[in-house]
N, C-alpha and C positions, 0 to 999 in steps of 0.2 A: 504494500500500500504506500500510497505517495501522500507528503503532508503538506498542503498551502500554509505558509506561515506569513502573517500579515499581524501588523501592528496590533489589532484588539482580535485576531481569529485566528483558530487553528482548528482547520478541519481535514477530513480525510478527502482526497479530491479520487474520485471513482476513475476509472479508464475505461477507456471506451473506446473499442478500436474502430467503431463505424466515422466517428468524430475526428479528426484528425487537425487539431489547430496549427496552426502555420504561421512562421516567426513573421510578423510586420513590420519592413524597414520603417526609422525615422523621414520626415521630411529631408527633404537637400536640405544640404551644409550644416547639418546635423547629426548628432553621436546618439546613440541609444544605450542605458546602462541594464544589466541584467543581475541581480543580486540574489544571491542564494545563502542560504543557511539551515543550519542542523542542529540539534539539540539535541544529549541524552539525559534525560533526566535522571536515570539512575547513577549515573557517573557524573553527573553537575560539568558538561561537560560535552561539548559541538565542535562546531567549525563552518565557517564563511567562504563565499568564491565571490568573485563580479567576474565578467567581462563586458566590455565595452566595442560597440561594434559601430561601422559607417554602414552607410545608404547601400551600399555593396554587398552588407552583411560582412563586408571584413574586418578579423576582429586589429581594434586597434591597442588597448590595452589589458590583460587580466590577471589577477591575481587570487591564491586563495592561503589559509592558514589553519589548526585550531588553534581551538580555546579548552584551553587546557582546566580552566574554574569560569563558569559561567553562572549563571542564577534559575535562568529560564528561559524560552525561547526567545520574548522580546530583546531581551539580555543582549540575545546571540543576534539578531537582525540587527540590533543598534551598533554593534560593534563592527557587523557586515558595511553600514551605513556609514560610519566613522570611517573605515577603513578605504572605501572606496571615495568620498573626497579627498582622504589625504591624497591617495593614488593621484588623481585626478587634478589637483591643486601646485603638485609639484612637477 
């Protein structure tokens, strides 16, 4: 099972293979970010990805890590979130 993890929700998101959604480039002259994150709650304890893609779909920047002490999932997106301006800024 696959988990959507969003700032106030976390739900099981069902698959369905008749459905098949398909990545939608950004507008021109425009970056699109994609940010991912993982939580184990038993181990207090995830890990973050982004990448960063153009109009092309080519990726232009990505990075990912764990976290080695986390709280909770929000925890772990916020950190995702942090992580990917820093990227991003420098």
């Amino acid at each position: 099972m696959v988990w959507e993890v969003s700032a106030r929700l976390m739900k099981p998101i069902e698959k369905n293979h008749q459905k098949v959604k398909k990545w939608n480039p950004p507008p021109a002259q425009t970056l699109k970010v994609n940010i991912y994150c993982a939580f184990i709650m038993e181990k207090k304890s995830g890990g973050w990805g982004f990448i960063v893609r153009d109009t092309n779909e080519a990726a232009v920047l990505a990075s990912a890590a764990r976290l080695d002490s986390v709280h909770d999932a929000f925890c772990a997106e916020a950190q995702a979130c942090l992580a990917t301006i820093t990227a991003m800024s420098t």
